[in-house]
C-alpha positions in Angstrom: 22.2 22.3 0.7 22.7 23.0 -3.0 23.2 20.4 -5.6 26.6 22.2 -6.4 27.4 22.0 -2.4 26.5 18.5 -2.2 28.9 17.5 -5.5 31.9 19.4 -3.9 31.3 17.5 -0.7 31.6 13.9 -2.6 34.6 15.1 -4.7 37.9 13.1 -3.7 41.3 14.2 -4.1 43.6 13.5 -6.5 45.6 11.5 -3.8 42.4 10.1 -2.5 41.1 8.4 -5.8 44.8 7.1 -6.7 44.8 5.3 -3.3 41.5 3.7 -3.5 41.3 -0.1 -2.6 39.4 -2.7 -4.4 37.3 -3.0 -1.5 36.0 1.1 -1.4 35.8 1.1 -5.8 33.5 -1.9 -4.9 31.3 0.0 -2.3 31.1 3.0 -4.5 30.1 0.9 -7.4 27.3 0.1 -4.5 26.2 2.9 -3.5 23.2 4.6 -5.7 23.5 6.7 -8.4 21.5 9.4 -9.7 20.4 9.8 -13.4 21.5 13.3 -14.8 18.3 15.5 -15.1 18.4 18.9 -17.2 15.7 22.0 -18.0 16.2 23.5 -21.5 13.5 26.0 -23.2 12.1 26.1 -26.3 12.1 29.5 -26.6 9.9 29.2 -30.1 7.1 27.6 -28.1 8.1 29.3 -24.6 8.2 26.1 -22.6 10.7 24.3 -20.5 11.2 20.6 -21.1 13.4 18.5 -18.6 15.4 15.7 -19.7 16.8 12.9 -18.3 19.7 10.2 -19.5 18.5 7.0 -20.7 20.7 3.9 -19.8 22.5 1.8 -22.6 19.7 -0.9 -22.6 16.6 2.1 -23.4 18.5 3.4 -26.3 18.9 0.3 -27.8 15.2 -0.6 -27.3 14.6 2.6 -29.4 17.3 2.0 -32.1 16.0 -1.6 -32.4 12.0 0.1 -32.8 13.4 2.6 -35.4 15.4 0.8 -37.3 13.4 -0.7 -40.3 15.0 -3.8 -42.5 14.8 -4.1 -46.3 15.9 -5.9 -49.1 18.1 -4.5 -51.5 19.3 -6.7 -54.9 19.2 -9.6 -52.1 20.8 -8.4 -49.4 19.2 -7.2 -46.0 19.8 -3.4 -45.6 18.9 -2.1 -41.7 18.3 1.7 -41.9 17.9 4.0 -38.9 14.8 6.0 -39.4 16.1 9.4 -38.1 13.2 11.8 -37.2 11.3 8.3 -35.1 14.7 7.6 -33.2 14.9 11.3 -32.3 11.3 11.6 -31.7 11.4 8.6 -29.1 14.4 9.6 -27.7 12.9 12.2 -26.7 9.9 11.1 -25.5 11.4 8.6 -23.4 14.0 10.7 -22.1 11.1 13.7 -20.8 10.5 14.3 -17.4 8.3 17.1 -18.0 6.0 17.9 -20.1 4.1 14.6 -20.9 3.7 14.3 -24.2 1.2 11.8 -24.1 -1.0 13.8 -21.8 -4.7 13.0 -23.1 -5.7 16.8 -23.9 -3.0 17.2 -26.2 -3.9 13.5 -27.6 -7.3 14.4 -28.6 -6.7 18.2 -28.8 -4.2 17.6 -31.8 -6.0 14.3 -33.0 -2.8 12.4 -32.5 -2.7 8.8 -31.0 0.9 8.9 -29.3 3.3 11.3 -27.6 6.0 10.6 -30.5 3.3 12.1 -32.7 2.6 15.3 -30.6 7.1 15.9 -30.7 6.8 15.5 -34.1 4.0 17.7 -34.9 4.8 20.4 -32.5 8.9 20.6 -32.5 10.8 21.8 -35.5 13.4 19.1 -37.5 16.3 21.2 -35.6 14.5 21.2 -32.0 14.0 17.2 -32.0 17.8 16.7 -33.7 18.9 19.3 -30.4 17.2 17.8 -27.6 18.3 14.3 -28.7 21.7 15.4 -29.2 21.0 16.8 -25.1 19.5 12.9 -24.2 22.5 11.9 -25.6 24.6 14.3 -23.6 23.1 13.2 -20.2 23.0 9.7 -21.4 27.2 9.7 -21.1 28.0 9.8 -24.2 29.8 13.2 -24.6 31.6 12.4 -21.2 35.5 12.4 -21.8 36.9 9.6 -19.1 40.0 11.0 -17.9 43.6 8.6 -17.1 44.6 8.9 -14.0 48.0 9.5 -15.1 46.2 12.9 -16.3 44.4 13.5 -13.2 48.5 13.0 -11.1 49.8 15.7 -13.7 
């Protein structure tokens, strides 16, 4: 069975999800859920890197790491460090390649797999697949009323 078979199969009526009970929104709350998974190319460097969404809780582990504090005519300024939030973004959000494989470690003389990103992805690259962790992460889904979904 396809993954697009299998989605149609699980996809309720408009009827059906407007008479759901508390009891059946409980049980699907239960039930597991996959992590969204995507393949996009590099077609500079001619390989595929999969990418998978990160939950709430990972991403702000990696904003926290990123985010360096200093003091500015007394006060505390937090700034986002950009190119590390994208580059562990990414790294923690890879399925495939592993970035931290040991050949490319000592191949490129690097000592983590947010160094190899950064060496081997342009500025562009990193700000797109982040902007795709994102993505999978939920956070370009629209939630739809159900008002819209009677219409």
């Amino acid at each position: 069975m396809t993954k697009e078979n299998k989605n149609l199969e699980i996809e309720m009526t408009e009827e059906e999800i407007l008479e759901m009970t508390e009891d059946e929104i409980i049980n699907k709350l239960l039930e597991p859920t996959e992590v969204p998974e995507r393949t996009y190319m590099i077609d500079r460097i001619g390989i595929p890197i999969t990418l998978k969404g990160l939950s709430e809780r990972e991403i702000q582990r990696i904003r926290r790491e990123c985010t360096i504090e200093r003091k500015h005519r007394g006060q505390r300024i937090k700034e986002l460090n950009e190119e590390e939030f994208n580059a562990a973004l990414i790294e923690a959000a890879t399925v495939s390649p592993n970035w931290s494989d040991k050949r490319l470690l000592s191949n490129l003389k690097l000592s983590s797999g947010k160094e190899v990103i950064k060496r081997k992805l342009l500025a562009g690259e990193m700000m797109a697949l982040a902007d795709k962790v994102m993505e999978l992460s939920g956070f370009d889904d629209e939630l739809e009323e159900i008002d819209n979904i009677k219409n």
